[in-house]
Structure formats: C-alpha cells, structure tokens
N, C-alpha and C positions, 0 to 999 in steps of 0.2 A: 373657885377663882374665876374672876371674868376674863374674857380672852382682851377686851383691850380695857384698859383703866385711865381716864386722864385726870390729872388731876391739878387742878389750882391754874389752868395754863393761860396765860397771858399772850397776845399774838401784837406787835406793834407794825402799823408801816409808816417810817420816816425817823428820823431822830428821836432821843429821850427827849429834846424842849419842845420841840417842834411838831412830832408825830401824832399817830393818831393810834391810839389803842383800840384795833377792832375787836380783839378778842378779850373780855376781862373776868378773870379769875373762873372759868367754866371748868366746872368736870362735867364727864361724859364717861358711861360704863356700856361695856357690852357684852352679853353673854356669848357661847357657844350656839351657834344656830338659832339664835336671837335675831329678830328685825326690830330696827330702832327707828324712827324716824326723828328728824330735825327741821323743823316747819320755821317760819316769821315770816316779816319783808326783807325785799331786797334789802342788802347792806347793810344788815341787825347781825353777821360775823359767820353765818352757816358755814359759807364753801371754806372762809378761812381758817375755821378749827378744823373742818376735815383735809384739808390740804397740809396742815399743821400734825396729822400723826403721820403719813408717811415723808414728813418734810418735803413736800412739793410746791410749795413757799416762793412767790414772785421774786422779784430782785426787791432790797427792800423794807419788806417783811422778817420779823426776826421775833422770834418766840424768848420774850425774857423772862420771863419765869413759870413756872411748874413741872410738870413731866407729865410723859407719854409713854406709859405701861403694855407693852406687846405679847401676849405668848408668857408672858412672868418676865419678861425682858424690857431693861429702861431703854428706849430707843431716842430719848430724846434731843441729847445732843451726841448721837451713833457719826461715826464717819460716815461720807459717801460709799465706802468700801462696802461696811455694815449694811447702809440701808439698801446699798441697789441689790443686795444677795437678797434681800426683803420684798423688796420691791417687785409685784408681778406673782414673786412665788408665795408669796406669804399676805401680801395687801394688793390687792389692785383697784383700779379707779376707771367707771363706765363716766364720761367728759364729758360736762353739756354742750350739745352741739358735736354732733357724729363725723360731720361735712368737715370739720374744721379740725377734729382730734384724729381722721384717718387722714394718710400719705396719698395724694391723690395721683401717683405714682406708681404704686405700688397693689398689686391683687391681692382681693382679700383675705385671700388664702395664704398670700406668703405675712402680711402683718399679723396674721393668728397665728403663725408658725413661729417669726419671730421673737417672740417671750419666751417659746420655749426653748429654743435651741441656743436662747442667751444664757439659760441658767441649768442646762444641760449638755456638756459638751459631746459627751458619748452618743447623742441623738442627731442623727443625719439628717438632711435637705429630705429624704422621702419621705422617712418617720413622722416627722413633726408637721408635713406638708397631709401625708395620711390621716394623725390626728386632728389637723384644721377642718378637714372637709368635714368628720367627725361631730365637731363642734357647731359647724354649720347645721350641722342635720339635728343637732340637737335642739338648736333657738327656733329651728323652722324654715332653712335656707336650703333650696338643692343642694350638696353636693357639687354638682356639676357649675354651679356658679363660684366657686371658688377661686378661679381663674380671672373673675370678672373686676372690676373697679370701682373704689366707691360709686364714683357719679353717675355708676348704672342700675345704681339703688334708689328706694324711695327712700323717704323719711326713717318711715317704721321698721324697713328692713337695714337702713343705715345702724338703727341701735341696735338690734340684733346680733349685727357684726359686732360692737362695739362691746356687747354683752360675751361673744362667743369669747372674745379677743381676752375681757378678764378672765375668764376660768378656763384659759388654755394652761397656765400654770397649776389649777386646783389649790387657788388659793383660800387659805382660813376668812378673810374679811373682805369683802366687796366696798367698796365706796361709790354710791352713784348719786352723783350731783345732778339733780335735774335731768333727769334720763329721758321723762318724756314729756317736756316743754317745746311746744307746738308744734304735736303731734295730736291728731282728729281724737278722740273720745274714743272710737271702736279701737284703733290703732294703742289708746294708753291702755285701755283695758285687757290689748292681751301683751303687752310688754309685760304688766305688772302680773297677770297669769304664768306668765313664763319664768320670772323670778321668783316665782311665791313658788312654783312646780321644780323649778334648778333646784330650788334648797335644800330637799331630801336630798336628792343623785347627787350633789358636790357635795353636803354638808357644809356648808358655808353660814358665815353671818351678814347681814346688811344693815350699813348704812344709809338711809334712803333720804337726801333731802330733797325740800318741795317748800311750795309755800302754798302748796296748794292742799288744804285737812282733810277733802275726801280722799287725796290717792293714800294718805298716810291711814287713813280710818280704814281703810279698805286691807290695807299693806300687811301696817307694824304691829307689831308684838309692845314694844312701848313708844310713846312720842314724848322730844323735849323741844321745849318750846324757847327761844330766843327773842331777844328786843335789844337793842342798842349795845351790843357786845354781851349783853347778860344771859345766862340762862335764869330765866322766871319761873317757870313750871316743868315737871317735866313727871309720870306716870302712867301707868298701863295706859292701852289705845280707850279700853272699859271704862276706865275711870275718864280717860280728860274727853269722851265723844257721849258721856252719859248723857242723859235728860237729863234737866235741871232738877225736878224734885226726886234724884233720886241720892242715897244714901252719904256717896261717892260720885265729884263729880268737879269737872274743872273750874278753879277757884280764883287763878289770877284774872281780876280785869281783863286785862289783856288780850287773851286766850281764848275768854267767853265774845269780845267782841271778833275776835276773828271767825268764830263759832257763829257769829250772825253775821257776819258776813258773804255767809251761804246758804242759798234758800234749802228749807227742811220739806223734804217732799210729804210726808208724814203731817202736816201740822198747817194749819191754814196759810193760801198766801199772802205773803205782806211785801212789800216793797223792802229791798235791800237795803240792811240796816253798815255805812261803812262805817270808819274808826275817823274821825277831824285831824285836822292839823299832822302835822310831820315827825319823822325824830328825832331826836335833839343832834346837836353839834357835836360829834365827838372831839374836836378840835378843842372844845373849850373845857373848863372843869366841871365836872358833874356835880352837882349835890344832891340829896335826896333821893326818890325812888325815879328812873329816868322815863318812867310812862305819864307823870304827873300831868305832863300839860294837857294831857289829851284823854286822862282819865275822867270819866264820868263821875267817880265815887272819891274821888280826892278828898284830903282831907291838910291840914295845914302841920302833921308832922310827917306825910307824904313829900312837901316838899324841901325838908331840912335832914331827913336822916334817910338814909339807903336801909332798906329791908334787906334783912337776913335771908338769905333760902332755907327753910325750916320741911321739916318732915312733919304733913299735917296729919298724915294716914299713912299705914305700910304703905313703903317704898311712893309715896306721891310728897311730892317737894314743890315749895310755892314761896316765892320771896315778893310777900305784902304784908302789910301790916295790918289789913282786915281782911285776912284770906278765908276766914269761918265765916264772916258777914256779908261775901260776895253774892251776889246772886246773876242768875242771866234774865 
C-alpha cells in the first residue's frame, strides 16, 4: 500500500463558471521512503496539488473532486480538527522562501519546539526546546544558535531551520516546495545531501518539487511531470533522465524538450535548445492535448482530442498520442 495515493483530484480557484481549474484529474502515488519529484513551469499546478493533500489551500481554492489517500486514510474532505492532528505530525511542508515562512519574532529554537509541544501536551517548554537544538545539530546548525533569529541566518542556513522545523514532529511525508530556489549551487547541493542523508534517520518520504530536472535527477527515486494542470509523464528518475537511444526513456514531447533545455555536460556543446510560445489559458476551454501549440511533433488529432495517460512500460505513464514515436 502507498503511504499517500491521490486520486482523480481536481483543484479549482474561483467559481464553477468563472474559475480556473489548476489542477485537473491528477493522481500522484507515494511510497514509504520514496522520493518523488514533481518538476514543469511555474503555474502548470505543482505547489497546488501539493498544498491540496494536507489542505493548505489559499482562500479560494477548493478541491472538487477526487480524493487524497493518507496512511490508508481518506483525508480529503477531513475536518480541521482531523487534519491539524495530521498536520506537522504526520505531513509537514519545507515553504519556498525561508524569510517569509519563519516568525521573524520569534528564535529558531522556540519555532522548532513549537510543532511539537502542539501535538504533545505531556512535553514541556524544556523538553521540546532540548529537542530543537537536537534538530539543529542534525541539518548542521550549532546548537548554541538556537537562541538566535531568522534574519541572523543566511539563505542556506534559513532552509536548514525550515528543514529541522518539519521533522521536529517525525513526520511520515515531507513536502518541500522549492526548498532551494535562489540559493548558490554549493549551498543547493548540500541541502539536497542533507535530505537525501535525513531519510534513513527519520524514515521519511519526499515530495520534492522543482522545476528545475537536475535537482530532481540528482534527488528522486521517481519524477512526474506536469503542464497546464495535467500530469503528462511521470516514471522512475532512470527512465525519464535516460539517453535517448536507450531502451526506456522519456516519451512526452514535453518532458524531452525540458530535457534540452539543459545543457548535457557529457555530450558536445550546443546552444540552449528552450520550448516557443506560452501555456495555454486555463480560463478558456481546452480541447485536445494542451501542449499542441508549442509541440514540435504535432499532428492535427493532437489538436481535437486530449490523450489518455497510458502506461507505456512498467509503471512509466505518458499521455500522447505518439508517445512510442517520440524522439529527443
């Protein structure tokens, strides 16, 4: 059984006539101490499906159909009561932008204590304040700065906190939206060391979104890939970062041009190849496969009927209509 299953789930923000469906018909699975990543462009529905299973959902927004499978538990439409005993102890969420998701108020040491003494009452001000410093030492922060205040952090020690802060609980699933979005290169790579090295000691699973395919090649265990509310692709990191001639290997358009979209150190240099044109209007009605305009390989039943998401190979799913004829 996967520890979280979504399934069918639809996310809208604004009325039924008027709104806009960012999220449309997507599942998303995740195992037990599984990294998954969730890559696209901005505004293609990432943060909103993940913000969508522990319902953390702007004003607005309103999940109208499918469900969100927790633990063997439907949490979909869970009371607040439900989801905040959930919340922290069970799912927690690393915020893009550190600056902006810590209390600049408040020492880092007491906001890493606070999750736990919320969902522990038998746990004192010292206990919890013991285990923060704990947590600091873990990501790689003195101890003795626990006392101290976000804004006397840098960037990369901001996430840190941000990281200590969800697994003060020892929670089952992690969600981290853009964890290390403009932060230096040295700085992403040991964030993403330090998550990859958490995951034995907590036993945890992750959510990793990005839109960036080397942190996720680097990361996950599987990637799915997103475009205009849809999920399009989504299989092992193996399969969707293969070579092109190799057996198995990633099939939507799509996917492959984001795929060059980054230069291949391996492979002679060429000038960066981007993706034309924009994505479509979610405001208006969609018809056909929603990558058309901007697909290279288009073809004219591309632009009349929506592709299936089909399973082309174990567990690798791809919703095109020439998904075996793709090539990069």
């Amino acid at each position: 059984m996967n520890l979280l299953d979504v399934r069918n789930l639809c996310v809208r923000y604004g009325s039924e006539q008027t709104g806009v469906l960012a999220v449309d018909t997507v599942d998303l699975r995740i195992g037990q101490g599984e990294f998954v990543g969730l890559a696209g462009e901005s505004g293609c529905g990432k943060t909103t499906l993940a913000m969508a299973i522990p319902n953390l959902l702007p004003e607005g927004a309103t999940v109208v159909s499918g469900s969100v499978t927790f633990d063997g538990q439907d949490i979909t439409h869970a009371s607040e009561e439900t989801l905040n005993s959930i919340r922290w102890k069970e799912i927690s969420v690393i915020f893009q932008g550190a600056l902006n998701a810590l209390n600049p108020v408040k020492s880092v040491g007491w906001q890493i204590a606070e999750p736990m003494l919320a969902h522990d009452s038998g746990l004192s001000d010292k206990d919890a304040l013991a285990r923060a410093r704990e947590l600091l030492d873990a990501v790689g922060i003195s101890k003795s700065r626990s006392s101290a205040y976000p804004h006397e952090f840098s960037g990369g020690m901001r996430q840190r906190v941000m990281i200590a802060m969800a697994l003060a609980c020892k929670p089952k699933l992690v969600i981290a939206d853009e964890p290390i979005t403009a932060l230096d290169v040295m700085t992403q790579a040991q964030i993403l060391d330090l998550l990859r090295s958490l995951s034995s000691s907590f036993d945890l699973s992750l959510l990793l979104i990005s839109h960036d395919l080397s942190v996720l090649a680097d990361t996950c265990d599987r990637v799915q890939v997103m475009y205009a509310g849809k999920a399009v692709e989504s299989g092992s990191a193996e399969t969707i970062f293969a070579s092109a001639d190799s057996s198995e290997s990633a099939a939507h358009p799509y996917t492959n041009r984001l795929l060059k979209s980054y230069p291949n150190i391996l492979h002679e240099r060429v000038f960066i190849d981007g993706i034309p044109g924009y994505p479509p209007d979610l405001s208006l009605p969609q018809t056909g496969c929603r990558f058309a305009a901007r697909c290279d390989q288009v073809q004219s039943v591309c632009r009349t009927q929506e592709p299936a998401l089909i399973e082309l190979h174990t567990n690798h799913f791809v919703a095109c209509h020439f998904a075996e004829q793709v090539s990069r």
